[in-house]
TORMAR-965506 format. One record per residue (C-alpha): x, y, z; chain; residue in three letters; residue number from 1. Coordinates in steps of 0.1 Angstrom, whole numbers, plus 5000, padded with zeros to 4 digits. Each point is the difference from the previous one (the first is absolute). Layout:
<pts>
PT     X     Y     Z  cadena  residuo  num
PT     X     Y     Z       A      ALA  NUM
...
</pts>
This chain:
<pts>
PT     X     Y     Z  cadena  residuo  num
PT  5000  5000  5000       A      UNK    1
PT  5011  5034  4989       A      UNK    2
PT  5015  5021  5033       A      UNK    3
PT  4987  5036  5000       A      UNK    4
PT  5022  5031  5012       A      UNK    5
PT  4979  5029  5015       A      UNK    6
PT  5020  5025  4983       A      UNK    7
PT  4992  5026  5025       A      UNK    8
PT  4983  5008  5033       A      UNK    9
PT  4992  5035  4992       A      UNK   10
PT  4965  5015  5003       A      UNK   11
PT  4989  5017  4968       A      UNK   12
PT  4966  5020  5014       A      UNK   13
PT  4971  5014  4987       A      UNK   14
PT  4997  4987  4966       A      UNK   15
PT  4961  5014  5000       A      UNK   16
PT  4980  5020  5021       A      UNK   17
PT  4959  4992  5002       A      UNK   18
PT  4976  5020  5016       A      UNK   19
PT  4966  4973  5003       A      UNK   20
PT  4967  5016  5019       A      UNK   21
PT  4964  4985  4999       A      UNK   22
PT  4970  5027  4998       A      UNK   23
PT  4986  5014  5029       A      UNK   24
PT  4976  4975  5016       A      UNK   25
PT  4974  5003  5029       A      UNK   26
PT  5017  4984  5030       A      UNK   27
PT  4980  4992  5029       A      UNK   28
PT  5009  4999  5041       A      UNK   29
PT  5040  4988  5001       A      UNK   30
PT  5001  4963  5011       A      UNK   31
PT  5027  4977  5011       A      UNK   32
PT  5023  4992  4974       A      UNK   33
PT  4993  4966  4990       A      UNK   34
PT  5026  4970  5000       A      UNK   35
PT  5012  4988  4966       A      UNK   36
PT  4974  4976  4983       A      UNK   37
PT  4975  5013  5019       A      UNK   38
PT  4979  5013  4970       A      UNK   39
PT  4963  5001  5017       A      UNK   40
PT  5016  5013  5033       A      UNK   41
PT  4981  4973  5020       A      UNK   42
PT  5033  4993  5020       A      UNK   43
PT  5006  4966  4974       A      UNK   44
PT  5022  4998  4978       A      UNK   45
PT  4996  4989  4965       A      UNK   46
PT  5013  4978  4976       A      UNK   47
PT  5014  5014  4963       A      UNK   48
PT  5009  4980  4974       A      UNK   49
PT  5021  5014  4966       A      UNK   50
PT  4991  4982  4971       A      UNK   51
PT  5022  5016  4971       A      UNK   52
PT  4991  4973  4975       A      UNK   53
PT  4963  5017  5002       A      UNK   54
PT  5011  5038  5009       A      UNK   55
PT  4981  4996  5032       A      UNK   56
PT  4999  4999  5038       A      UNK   57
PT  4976  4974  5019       A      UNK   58
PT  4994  5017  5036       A      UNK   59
PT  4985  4973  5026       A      UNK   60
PT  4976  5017  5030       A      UNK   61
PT  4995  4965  5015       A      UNK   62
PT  4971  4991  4982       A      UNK   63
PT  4998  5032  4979       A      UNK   64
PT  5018  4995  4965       A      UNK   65
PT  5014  5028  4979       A      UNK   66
PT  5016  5007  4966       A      UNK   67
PT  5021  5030  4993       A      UNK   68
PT  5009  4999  4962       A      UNK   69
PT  5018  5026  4976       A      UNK   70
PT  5013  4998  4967       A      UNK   71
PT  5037  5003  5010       A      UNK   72
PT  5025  4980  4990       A      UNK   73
PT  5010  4981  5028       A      UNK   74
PT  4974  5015  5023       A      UNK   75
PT  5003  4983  5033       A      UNK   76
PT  5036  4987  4999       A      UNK   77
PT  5012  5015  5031       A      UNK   78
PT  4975  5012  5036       A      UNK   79
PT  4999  5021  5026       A      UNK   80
PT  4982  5017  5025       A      UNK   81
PT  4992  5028  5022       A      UNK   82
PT  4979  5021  5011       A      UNK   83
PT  5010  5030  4978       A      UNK   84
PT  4979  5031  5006       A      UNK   85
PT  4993  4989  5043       A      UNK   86
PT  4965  4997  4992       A      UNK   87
PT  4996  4963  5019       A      UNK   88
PT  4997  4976  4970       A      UNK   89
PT  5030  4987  4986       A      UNK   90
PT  5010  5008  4965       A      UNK   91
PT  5018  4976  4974       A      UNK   92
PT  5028  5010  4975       A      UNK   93
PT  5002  4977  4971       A      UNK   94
PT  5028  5000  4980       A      UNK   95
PT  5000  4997  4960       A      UNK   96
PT  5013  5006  4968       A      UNK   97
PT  5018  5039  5009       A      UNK   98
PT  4979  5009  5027       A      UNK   99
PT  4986  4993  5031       A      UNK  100
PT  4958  4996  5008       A      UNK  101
PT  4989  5017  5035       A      UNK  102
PT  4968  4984  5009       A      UNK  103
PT  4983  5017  5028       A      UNK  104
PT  4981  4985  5031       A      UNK  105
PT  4966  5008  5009       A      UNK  106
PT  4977  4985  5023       A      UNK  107
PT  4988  4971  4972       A      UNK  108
PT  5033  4991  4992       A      UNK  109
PT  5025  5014  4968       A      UNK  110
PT  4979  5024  4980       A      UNK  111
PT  4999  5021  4973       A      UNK  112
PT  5025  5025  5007       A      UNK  113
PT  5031  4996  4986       A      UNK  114
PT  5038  5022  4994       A      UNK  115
PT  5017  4985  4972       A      UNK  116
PT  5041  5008  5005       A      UNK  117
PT  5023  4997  4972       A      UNK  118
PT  5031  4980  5002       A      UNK  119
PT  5015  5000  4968       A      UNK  120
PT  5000  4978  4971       A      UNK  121
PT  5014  4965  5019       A      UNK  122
PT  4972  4979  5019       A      UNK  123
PT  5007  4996  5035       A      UNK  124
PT  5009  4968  5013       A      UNK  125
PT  4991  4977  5029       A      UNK  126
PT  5011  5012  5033       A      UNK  127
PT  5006  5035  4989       A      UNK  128
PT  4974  5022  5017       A      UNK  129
PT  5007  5011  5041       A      UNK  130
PT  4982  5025  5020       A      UNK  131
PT  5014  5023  5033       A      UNK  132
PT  5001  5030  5015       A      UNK  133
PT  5032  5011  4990       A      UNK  134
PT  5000  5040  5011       A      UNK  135
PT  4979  4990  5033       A      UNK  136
PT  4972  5024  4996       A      UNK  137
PT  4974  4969  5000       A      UNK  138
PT  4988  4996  4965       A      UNK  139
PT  5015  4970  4983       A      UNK  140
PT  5019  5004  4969       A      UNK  141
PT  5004  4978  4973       A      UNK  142
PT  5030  4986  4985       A      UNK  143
PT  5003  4979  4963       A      UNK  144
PT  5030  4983  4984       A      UNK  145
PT  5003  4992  4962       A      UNK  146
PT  5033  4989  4983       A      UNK  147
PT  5033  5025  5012       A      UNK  148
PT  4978  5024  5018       A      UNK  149
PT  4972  5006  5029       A      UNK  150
PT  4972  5024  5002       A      UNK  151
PT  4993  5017  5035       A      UNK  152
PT  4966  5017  4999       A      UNK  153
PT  4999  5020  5032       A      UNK  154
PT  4965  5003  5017       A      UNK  155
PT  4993  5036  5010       A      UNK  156
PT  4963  4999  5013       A      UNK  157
PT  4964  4986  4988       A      UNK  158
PT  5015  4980  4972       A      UNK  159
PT  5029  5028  4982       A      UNK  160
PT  5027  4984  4991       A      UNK  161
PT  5034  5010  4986       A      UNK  162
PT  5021  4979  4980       A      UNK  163
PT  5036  4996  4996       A      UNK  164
PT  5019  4978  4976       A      UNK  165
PT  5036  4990  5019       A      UNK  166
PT  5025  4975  4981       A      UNK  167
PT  5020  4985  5033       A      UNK  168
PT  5033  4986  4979       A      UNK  169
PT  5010  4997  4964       A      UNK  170
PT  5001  4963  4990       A      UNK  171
PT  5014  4980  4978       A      UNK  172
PT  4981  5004  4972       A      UNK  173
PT  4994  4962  4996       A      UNK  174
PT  4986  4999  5030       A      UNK  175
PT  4985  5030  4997       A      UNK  176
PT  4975  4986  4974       A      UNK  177
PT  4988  4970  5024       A      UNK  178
PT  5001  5018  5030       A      UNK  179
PT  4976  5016  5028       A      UNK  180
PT  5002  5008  5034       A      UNK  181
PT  4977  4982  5031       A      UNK  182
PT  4993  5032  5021       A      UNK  183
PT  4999  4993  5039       A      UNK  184
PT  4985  5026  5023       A      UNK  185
PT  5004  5001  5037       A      UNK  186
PT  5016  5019  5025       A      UNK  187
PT  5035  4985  5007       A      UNK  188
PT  5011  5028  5023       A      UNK  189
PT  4976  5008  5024       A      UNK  190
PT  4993  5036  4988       A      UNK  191
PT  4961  4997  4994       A      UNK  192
PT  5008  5005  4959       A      UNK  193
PT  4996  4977  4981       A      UNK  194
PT  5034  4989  4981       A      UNK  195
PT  5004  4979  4962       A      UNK  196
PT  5020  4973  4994       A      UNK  197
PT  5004  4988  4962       A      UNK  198
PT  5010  4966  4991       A      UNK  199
PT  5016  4999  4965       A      UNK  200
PT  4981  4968  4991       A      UNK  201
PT  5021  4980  4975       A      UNK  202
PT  5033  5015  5012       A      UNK  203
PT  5006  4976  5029       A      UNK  204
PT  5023  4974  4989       A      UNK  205
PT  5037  5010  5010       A      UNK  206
PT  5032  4988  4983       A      UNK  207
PT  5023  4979  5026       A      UNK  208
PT  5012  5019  5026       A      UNK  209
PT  4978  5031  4991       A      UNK  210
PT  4972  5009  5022       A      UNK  211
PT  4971  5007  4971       A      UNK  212
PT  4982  5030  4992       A      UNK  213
PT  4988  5020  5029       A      UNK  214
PT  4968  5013  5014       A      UNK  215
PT  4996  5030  5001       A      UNK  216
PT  4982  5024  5025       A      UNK  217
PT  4982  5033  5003       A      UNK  218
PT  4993  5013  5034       A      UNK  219
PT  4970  5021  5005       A      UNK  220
PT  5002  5039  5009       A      UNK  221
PT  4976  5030  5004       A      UNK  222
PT  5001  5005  4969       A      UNK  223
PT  4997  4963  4986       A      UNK  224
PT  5026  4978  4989       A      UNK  225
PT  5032  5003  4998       A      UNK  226
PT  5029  4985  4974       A      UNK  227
PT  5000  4965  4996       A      UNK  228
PT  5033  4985  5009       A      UNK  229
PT  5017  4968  5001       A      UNK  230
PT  4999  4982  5032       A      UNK  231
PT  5027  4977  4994       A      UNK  232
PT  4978  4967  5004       A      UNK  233
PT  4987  4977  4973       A      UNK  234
PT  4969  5001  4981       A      UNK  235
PT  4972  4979  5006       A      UNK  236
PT  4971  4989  4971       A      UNK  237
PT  4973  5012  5027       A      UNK  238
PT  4998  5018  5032       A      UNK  239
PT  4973  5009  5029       A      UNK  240
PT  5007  5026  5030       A      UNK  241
PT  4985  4995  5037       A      UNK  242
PT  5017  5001  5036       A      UNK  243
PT  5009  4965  5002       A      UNK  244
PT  5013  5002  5041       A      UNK  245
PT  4978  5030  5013       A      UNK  246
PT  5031  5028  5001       A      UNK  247
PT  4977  5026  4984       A      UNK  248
PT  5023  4995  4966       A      UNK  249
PT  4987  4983  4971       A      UNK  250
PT  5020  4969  4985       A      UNK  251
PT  5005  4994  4964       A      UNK  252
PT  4996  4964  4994       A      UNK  253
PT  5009  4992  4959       A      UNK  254
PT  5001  4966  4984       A      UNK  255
PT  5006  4981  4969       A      UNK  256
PT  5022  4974  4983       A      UNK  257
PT  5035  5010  4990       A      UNK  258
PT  5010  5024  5023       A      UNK  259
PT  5034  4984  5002       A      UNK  260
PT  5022  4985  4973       A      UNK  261
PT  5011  4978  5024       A      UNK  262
PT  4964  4983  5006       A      UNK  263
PT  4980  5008  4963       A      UNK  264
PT  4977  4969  5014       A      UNK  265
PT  4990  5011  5034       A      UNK  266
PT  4974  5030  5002       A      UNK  267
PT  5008  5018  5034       A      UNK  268
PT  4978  5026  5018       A      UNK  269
PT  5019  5028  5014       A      UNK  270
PT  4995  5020  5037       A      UNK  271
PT  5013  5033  4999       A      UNK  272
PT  4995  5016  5032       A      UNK  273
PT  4991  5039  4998       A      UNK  274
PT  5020  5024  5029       A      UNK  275
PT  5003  5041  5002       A      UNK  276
PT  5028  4997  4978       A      UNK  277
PT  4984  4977  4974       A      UNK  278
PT  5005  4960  4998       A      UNK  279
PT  5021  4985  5028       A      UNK  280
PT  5000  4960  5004       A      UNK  281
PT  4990  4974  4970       A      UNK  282
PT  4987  4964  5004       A      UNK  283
PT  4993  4979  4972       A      UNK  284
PT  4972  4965  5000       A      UNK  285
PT  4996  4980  4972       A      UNK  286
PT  4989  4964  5001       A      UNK  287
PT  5035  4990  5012       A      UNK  288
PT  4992  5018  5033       A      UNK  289
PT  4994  4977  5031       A      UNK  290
PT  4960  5004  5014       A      UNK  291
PT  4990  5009  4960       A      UNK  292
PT  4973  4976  4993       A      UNK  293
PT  5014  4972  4974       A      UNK  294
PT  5040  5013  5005       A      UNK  295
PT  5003  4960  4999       A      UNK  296
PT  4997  5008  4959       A      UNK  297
PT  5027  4983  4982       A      UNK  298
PT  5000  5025  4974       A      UNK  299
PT  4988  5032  5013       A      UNK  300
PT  4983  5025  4977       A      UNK  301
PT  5013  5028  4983       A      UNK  302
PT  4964  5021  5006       A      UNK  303
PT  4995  5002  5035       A      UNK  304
PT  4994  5038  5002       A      UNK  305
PT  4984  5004  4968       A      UNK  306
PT  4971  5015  5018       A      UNK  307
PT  5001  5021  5036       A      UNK  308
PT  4971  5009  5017       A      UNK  309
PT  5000  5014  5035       A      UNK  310
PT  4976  5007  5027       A      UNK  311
PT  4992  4992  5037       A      UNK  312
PT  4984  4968  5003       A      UNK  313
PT  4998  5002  5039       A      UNK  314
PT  4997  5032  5013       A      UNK  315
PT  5031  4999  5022       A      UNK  316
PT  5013  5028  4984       A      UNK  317
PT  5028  4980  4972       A      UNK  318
PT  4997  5003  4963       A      UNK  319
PT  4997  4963  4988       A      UNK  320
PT  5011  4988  4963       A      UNK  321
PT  4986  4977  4979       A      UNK  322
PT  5024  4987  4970       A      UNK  323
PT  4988  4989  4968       A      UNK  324
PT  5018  4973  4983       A      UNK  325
PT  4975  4994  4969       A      UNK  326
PT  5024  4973  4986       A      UNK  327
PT  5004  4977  5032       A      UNK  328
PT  4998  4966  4998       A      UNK  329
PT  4975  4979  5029       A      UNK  330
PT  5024  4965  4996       A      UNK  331
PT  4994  4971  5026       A      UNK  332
PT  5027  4982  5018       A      UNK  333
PT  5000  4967  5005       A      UNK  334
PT  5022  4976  5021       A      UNK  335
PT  5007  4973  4976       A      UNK  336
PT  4997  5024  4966       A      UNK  337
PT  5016  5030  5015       A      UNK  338
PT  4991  5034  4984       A      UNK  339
PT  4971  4994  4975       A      UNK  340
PT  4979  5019  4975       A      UNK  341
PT  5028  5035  4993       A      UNK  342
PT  5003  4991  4964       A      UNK  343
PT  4967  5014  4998       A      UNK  344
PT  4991  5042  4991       A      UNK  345
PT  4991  5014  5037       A      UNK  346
PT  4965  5015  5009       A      UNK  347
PT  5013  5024  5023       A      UNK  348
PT  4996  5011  5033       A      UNK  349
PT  5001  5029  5031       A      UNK  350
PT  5022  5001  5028       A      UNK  351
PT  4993  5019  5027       A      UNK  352
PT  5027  5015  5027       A      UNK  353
PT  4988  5017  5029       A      UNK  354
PT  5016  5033  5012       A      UNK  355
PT  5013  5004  5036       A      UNK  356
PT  5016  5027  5030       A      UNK  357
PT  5035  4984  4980       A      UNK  358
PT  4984  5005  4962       A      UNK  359
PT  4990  4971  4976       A      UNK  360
PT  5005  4964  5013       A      UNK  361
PT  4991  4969  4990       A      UNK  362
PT  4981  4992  5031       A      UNK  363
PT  4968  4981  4993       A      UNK  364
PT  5005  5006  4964       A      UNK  365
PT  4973  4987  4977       A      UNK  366
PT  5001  4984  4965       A      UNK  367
PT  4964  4996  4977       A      UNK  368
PT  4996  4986  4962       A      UNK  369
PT  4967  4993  4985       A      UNK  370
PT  5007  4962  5016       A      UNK  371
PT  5001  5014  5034       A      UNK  372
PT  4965  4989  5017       A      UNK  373
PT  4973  5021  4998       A      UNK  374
PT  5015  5023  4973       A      UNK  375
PT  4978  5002  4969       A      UNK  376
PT  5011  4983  4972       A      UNK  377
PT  5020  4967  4993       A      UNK  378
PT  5036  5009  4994       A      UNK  379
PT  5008  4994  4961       A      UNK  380
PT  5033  5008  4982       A      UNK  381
PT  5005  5033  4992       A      UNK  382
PT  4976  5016  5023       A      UNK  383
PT  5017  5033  5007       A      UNK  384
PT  4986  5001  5029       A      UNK  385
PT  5019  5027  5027       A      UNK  386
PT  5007  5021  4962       A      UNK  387
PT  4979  5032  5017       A      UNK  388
PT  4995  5005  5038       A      UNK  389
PT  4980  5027  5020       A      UNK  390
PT  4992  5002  5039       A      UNK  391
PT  4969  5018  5004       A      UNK  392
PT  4975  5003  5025       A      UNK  393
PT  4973  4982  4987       A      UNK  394
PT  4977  5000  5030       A      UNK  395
PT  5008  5034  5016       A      UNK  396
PT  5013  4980  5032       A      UNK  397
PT  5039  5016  4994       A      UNK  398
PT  5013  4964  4988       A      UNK  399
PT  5009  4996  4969       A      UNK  400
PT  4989  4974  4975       A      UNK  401
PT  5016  4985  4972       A      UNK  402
PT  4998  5009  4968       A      UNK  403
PT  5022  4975  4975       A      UNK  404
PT  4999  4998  4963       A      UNK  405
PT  5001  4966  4981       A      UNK  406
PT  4997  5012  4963       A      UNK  407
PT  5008  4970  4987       A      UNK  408
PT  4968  4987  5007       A      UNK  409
PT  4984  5037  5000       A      UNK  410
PT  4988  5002  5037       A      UNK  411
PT  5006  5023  5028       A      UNK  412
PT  5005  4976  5036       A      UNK  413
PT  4992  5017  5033       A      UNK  414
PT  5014  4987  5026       A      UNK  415
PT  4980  5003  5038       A      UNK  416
PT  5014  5019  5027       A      UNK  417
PT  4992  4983  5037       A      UNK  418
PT  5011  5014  5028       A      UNK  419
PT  5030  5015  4982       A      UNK  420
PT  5013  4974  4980       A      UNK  421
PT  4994  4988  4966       A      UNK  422
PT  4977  4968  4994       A      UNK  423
PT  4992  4982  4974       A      UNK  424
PT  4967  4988  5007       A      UNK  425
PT  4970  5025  5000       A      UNK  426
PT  5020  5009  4970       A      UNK  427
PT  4986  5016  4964       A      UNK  428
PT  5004  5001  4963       A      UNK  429
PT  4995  5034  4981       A      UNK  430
PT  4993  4988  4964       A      UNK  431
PT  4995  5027  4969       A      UNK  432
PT  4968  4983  4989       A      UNK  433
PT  4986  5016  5030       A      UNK  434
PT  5007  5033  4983       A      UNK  435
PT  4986  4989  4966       A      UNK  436
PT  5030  4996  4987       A      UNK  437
PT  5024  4976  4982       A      UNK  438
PT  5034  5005  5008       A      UNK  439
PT  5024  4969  5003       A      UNK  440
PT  5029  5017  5019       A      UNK  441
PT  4978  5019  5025       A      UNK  442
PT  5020  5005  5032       A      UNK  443
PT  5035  5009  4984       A      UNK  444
PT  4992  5035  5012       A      UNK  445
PT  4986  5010  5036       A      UNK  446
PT  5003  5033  5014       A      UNK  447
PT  5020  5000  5034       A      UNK  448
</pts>
């Protein structure tokens, strides 16, 4: 494989200035901001579903369905959430062909209202929209990656935005062509701003004895963000930010396969621990780790950490992680045959590590395919499930459920929450035909 330079670290800022405002609208009595997902602002949070393929969004209320469709390109390809003008329903940004979709809340659900912002030409990929409040005045901004650059659109009040094109490092142009950045949002250093950190997706594979293409990192100020620089540390293929041991500091967990050249078989799921002065101590689990379910693996898989999600499952006050290894394999051993049933395509599965006072540990770690008992479906090859994960609050009782993509059979699995831990029965199965629709890879895309 090719080894890409990053031919320099410098900032080049500014490329294009956007100044986005919706119309004066009514607005009545101020209400809570709502949480993310929370597009009826009945204290739930909802499920949404990208569906590229079909240029739409499928939005589950519990037992109210919804279809959001455009006539984008690519409408759909990448989610997120907030509650944008502090109005108490939730809002959704859908990413498509050069622009982003906001979709605001109301008290029915998504509705009519809409902000279309342009991105460019380039569609945005998968894992490329994050939301925060980067200049700490309490409305949430938006940020958007295509190709060798990001958008920050800064929220100034009742849904005004202003846009600013930023290009974070000049690549090589070979890898400029293939290349986007996973945007992380959370704030590492305590300062109640929300701070960036990009993960050149693609770039992560280092030469021997090189340390691979950094992440890079833009704090928040009063004034937004700042530069994005290089933080010395490796890229990851996806990334997730929550306070992992209860310091008050977000953590950056990352993941994916080849983050070493060492190990291009192993997928590993990075801890970066976030301190005043930015990161501090790393630790690293991969299905080599003792207490990871299944570490008994002869061959242990390359994508363990394709998918993060993150959430507290328990209420003690810890971020917890589920890992999505979409490619696993579920083999059987047996005393006389040994390993059995490995030459076979994996269906996948979730990992879950629960965080702690000392951060993430491996302490009554939990493992679930579509085999495990009570889990709906029957665990075929090529399943994909753990390919999307979301914890949301399905049931407004502050513990999380989750949500888990298995495209390859085109269903959405929810997994129960009881009494702060994942279980597989009491378990459900989102499918698309309960939005009308026929879409075969439904669940490759789950807004987080």
């Amino acid at each position: 494989m090719t080894r890409h330079r990053l031919l320099t670290a410098a900032v080049a800022v500014t490329a294009a200035t956007t100044a986005i405002s919706l119309p004066a609208t009514a607005h009545a009595a101020p209400r809570k901001p709502a949480r993310a997902h929370d597009f009826n602002g009945d204290g739930r949070q909802d499920i949404a579903v990208g569906v590229p393929a079909k240029r739409t969004v499928a939005v589950s209320y519990g037992r109210k369905k919804q279809k959001l469709t455009s006539g984008r390109t690519g409408f759909g390809t990448a989610l997120a959430s907030a509650d944008f003008d502090r109005d108490g329903y939730a809002d959704l940004a859908v990413a498509g062909q050069g622009a982003v979709t906001l979709v605001y809340g109301t008290s029915k659900g998504l509705g009519k209202r809409k902000l279309i912002i342009a991105v460019g030409a380039g569609t945005i990929a998968a894992k490329s929209l994050a939301t925060g409040d980067f200049d700490g005045d309490r409305n949430i901004d938006l940020v958007a990656t295509a190709g060798d650059a990001y958008w920050v659109f800064r929220n100034t009040g009742r849904g005004r935005f202003q846009g600013t094109r930023t290009v974070p490092v000049v690549l090589d142009a070979e890898l400029a062509q293939t290349s986007t950045y996973a945007p992380v949002a959370g704030d590492f250093n305590g300062d109640r701003r929300t701070d960036l950190v990009l993960l050149p997706g693609g770039t992560s594979r280092s030469g021997p004895g090189e340390s691979g293409d950094p992440i890079l990192r833009a704090d928040g100020s009063p004034t937004g963000l700042g530069p994005a620089v290089a933080t010395g540390r490796t890229a990851g293929d996806t990334g997730v930010a929550g306070d992992l041991n209860g310091d008050g500091y977000a953590d950056l967990v990352r993941g994916g396969n080849m983050l070493r050249w060492d190990s291009p078989d192993r997928g590993d799921v990075i801890i970066s621990y976030g301190g005043a002065n930015g990161f501090t101590r790393e630790r690293i689990f991969n299905q080599d780790t003792p207490g990871v379910p299944w570490a008994v693996l002869p061959d242990t898989s390359e994508n363990f950490g394709d998918a993060l999600a993150i959430g507290d499952l328990n209420k003690d006050g810890y971020a917890d992680v589920v890992v999505g290894d979409p490619f696993d394999k579920d083999g059987r051993y047996d005393p006389k045959k040994g390993y059995t049933g490995f030459d076979r395509p994996g269906y996948g599965s979730v990992t879950v590590l629960y965080g702690s006072r000392s951060g993430l540990t491996t302490k009554r770690a939990q493992r679930f395919t579509l085999g495990s008992r009570g889990v709906p479906g029957k665990g075929r090859d090529r399943d994909g499930f753990g390919t999307a994960l979301a914890l949301l609050d399905l049931g407004g009782d502050r513990r999380p459920e989750l949500v888990a993509g298995a495209p390859g059979i085109g269903t959405v699995v929810i997994l129960r929450n009881l009494k702060g831990r994942l279980s597989g029965p009491g378990s459900t199965a989102l499918r698309p035909s309960a939005f009308k629709l026929r879409a075969p890879a439904f669940g490759t895309v789950v807004s987080r």
